[in-house]
C-alpha positions as YAML, in Angstrom:
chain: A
units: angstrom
residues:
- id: 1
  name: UNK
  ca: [94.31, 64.34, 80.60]
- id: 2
  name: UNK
  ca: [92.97, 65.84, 83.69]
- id: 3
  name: UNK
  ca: [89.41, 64.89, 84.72]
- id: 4
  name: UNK
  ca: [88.26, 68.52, 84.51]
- id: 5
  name: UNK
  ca: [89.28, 68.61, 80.84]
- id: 6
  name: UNK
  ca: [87.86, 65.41, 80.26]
- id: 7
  name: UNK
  ca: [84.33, 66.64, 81.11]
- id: 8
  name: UNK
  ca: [84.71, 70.02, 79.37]
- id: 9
  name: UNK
  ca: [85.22, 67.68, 76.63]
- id: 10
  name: UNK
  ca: [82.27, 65.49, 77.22]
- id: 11
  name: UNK
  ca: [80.32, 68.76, 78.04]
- id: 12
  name: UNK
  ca: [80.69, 70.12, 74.27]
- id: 13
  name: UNK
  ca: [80.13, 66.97, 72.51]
- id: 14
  name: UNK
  ca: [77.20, 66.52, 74.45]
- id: 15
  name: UNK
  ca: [75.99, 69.82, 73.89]
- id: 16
  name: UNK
  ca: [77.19, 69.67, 70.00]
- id: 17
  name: UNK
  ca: [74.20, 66.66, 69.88]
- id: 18
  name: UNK
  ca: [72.07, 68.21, 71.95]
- id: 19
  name: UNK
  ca: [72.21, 65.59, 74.42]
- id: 20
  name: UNK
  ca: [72.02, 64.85, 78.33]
- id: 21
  name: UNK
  ca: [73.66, 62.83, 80.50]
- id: 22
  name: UNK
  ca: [72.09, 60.81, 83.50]
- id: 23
  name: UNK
  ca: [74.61, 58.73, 85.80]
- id: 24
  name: UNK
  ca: [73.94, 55.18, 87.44]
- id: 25
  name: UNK
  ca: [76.49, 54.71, 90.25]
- id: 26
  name: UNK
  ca: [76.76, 52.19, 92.76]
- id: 27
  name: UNK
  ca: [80.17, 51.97, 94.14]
- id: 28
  name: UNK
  ca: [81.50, 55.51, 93.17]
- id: 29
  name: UNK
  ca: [78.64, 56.70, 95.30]
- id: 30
  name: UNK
  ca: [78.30, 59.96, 92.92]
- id: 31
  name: UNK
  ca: [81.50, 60.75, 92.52]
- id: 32
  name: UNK
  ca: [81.12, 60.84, 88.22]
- id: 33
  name: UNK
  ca: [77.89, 62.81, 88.88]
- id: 34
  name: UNK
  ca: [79.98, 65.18, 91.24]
- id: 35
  name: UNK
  ca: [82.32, 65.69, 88.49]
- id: 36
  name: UNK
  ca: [79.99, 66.44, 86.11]
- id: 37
  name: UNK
  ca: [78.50, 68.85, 88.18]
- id: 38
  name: UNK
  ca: [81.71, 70.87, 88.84]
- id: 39
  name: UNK
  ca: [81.65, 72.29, 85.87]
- id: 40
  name: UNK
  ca: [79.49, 75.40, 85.59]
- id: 41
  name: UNK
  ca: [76.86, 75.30, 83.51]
- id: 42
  name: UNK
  ca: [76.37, 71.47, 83.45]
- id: 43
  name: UNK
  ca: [72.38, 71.47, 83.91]
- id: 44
  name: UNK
  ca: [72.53, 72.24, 79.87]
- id: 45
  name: UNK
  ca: [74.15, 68.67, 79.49]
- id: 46
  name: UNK
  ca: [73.50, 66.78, 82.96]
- id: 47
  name: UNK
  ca: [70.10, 65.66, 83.70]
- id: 48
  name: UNK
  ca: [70.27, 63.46, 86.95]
- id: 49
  name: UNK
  ca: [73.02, 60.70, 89.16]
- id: 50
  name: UNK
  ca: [71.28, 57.52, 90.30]
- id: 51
  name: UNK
  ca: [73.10, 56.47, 93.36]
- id: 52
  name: UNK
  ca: [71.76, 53.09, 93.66]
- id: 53
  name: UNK
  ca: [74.27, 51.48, 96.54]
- id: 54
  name: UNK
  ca: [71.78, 48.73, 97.83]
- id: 55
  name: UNK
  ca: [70.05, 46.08, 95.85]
- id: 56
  name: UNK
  ca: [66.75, 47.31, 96.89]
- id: 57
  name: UNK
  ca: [67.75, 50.77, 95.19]
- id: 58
  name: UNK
  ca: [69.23, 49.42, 91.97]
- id: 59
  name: UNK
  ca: [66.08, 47.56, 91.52]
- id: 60
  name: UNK
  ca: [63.79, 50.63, 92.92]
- id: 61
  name: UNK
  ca: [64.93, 53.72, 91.50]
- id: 62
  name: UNK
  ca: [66.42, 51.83, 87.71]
- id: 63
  name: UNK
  ca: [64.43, 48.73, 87.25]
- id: 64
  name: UNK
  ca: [67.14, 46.15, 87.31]
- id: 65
  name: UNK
  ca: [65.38, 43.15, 88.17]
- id: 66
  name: UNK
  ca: [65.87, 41.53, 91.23]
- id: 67
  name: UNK
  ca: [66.07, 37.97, 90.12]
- id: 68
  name: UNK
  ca: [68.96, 39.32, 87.67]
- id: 69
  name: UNK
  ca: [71.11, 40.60, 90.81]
- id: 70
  name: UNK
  ca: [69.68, 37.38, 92.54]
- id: 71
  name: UNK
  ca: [71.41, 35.17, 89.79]
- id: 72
  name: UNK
  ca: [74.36, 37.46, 88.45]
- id: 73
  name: UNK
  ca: [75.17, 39.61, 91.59]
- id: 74
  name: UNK
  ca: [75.18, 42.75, 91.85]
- id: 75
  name: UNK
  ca: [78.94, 43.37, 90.26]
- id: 76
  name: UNK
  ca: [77.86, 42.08, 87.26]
- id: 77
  name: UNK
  ca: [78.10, 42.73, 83.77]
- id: 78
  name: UNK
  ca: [73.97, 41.83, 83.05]
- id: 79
  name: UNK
  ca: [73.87, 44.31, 86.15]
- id: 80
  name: UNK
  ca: [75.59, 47.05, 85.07]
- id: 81
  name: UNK
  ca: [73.70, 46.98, 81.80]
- id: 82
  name: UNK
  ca: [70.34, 47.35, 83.30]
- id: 83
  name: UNK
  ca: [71.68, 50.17, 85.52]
- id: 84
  name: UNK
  ca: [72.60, 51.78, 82.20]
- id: 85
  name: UNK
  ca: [69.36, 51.05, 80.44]
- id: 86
  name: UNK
  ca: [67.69, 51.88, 83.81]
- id: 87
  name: UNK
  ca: [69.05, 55.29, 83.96]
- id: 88
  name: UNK
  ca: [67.76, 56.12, 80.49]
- id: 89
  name: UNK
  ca: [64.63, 54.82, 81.28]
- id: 90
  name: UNK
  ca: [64.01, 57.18, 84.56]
- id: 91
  name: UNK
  ca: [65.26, 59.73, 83.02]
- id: 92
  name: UNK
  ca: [65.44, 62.60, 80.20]
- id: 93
  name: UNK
  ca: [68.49, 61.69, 79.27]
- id: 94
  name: UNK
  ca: [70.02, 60.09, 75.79]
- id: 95
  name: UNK
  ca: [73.37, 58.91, 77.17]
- id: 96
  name: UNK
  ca: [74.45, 56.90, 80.48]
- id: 97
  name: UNK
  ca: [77.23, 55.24, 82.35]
- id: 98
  name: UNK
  ca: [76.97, 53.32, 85.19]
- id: 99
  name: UNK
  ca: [79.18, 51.39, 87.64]
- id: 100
  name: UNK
  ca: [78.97, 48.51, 89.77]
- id: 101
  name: UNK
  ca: [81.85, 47.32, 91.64]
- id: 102
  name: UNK
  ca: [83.77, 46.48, 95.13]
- id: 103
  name: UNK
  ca: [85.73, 49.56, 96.00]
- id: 104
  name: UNK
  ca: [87.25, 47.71, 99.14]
- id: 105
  name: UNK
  ca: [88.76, 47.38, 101.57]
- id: 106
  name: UNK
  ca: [85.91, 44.49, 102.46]
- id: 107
  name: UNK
  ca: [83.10, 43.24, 100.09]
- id: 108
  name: UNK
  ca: [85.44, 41.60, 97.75]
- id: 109
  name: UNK
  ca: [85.84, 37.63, 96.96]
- id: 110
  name: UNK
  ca: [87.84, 35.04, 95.15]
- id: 111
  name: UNK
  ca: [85.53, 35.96, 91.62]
- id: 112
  name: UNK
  ca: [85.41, 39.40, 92.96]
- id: 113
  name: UNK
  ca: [88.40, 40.51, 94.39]
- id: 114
  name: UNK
  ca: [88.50, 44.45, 95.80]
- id: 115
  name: UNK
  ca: [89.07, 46.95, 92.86]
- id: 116
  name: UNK
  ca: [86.34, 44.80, 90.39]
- id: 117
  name: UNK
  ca: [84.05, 47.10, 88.85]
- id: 118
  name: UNK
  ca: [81.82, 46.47, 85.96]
- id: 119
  name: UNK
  ca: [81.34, 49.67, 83.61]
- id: 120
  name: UNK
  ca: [78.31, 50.05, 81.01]
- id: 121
  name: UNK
  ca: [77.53, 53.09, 78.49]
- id: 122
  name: UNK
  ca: [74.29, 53.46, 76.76]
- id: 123
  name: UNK
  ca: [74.49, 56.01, 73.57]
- id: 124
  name: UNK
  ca: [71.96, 56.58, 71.24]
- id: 125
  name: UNK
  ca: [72.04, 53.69, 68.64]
- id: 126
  name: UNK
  ca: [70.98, 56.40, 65.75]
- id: 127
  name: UNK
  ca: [70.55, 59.71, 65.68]
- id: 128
  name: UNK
  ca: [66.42, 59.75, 64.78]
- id: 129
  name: UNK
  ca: [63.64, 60.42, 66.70]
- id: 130
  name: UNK
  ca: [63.28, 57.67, 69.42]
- id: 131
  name: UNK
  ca: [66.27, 58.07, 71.13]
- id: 132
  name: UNK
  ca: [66.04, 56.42, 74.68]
- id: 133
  name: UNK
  ca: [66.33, 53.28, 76.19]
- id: 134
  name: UNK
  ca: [64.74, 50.93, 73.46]
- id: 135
  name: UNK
  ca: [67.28, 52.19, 70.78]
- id: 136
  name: UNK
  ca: [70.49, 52.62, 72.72]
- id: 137
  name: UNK
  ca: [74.04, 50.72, 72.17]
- id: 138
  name: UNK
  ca: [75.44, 49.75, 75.48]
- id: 139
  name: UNK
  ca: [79.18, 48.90, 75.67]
- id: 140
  name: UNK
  ca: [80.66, 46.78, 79.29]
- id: 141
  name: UNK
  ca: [83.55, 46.24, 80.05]
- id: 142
  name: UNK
  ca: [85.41, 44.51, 83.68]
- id: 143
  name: UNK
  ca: [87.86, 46.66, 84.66]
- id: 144
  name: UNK
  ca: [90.24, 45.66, 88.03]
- id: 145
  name: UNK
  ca: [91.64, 48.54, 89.79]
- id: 146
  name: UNK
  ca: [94.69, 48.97, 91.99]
- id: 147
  name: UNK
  ca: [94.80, 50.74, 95.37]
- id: 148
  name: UNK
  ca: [92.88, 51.65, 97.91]
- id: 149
  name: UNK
  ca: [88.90, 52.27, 97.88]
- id: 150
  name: UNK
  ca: [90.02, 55.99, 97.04]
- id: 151
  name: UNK
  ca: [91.68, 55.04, 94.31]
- id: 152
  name: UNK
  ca: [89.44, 52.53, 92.91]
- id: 153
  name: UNK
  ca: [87.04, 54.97, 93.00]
- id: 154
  name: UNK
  ca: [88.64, 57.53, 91.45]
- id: 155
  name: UNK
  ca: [89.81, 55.05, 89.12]
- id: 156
  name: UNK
  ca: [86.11, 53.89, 88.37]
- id: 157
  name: UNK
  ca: [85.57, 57.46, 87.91]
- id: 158
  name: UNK
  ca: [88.35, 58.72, 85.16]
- id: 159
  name: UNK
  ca: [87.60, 55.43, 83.42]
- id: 160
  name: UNK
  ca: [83.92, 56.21, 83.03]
- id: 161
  name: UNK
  ca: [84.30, 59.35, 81.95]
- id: 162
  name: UNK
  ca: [86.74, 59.00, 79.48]
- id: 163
  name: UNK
  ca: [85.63, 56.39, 77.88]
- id: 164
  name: UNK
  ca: [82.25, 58.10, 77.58]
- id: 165
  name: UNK
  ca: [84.27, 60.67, 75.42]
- id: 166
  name: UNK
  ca: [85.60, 58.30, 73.51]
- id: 167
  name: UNK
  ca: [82.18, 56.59, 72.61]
- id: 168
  name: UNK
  ca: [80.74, 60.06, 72.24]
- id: 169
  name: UNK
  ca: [83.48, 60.98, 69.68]
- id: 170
  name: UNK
  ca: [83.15, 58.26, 67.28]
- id: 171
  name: UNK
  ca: [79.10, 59.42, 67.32]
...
């Protein structure tokens, strides 16, 4: 499935809950935001894209704690769970993804080799009142990707927002 129809997917189950969308990117640098975004009409369904690159923003602009990246690193699964929960937190929004990987061609290391990328989605937990960060499910998962940093990126990318769908679906 192509990644346009993949997010006109995500855009009416989102909208079917009423429900917006805030991103948490790190080594996709906005690219799942931009997609998002390509689609007209996406401010009914997408509320903001955290691109958190550094440490310093991670920890600024989402809240991940800096002794968590200090102990886990930042391509991490505990990492890429607080950027989830992070987004929700600085945000409107009732649903996130975020990504934290090395897209290559340097950065990577015998634990991490290049095309590592942790994924996390946070979805409401229940459908009631106090959706948000306190109540949301978040789902990881370590994904290694082929290719070059384009297409670890772009890999990051279609992963992300598919499996969002997926999750969404099952809601």
């Amino acid at each position: 499935m192509s990644a346009h129809t993949v997010t006109e997917q995500l855009a009416d189950v989102l909208q079917q809950h009423g429900w917006m969308l805030a991103t948490a990117e790190s080594c996709t640098g906005g690219l799942i935001a931009a997609n998002c975004t390509d689609l007209s009409g996406s401010s009914n369904w997408f509320e903001r894209g955290f691109v958190t690159y550094s440490n310093e923003a991670k920890h600024e602009m989402l809240g991940v704690d800096a002794a968590l990246i200090a102990q886990h690193g930042a391509v991490s699964e505990a990492v890429a769970q607080a950027m989830a929960l992070g987004a929700l937190r600085h945000s409107r929004a009732q649903v996130s993804v975020a990504v934290t990987g090395v897209a290559g061609p340097t950065g990577g290391s015998a634990d991490k080799p290049v095309g590592t990328v942790w994924l996390a989605w946070a979805t409401p937990s229940d459908a009631g009142p106090t959706l948000g960060a306190e109540t949301a499910w978040v789902k990881t998962e370590l994904m290694h990707f082929a290719g070059d940093r384009a297409a670890v990126r772009e890999a990051t990318t279609q992963h992300a927002l598919n499996t969002l769908l997926n999750l969404l679906q099952q809601h």
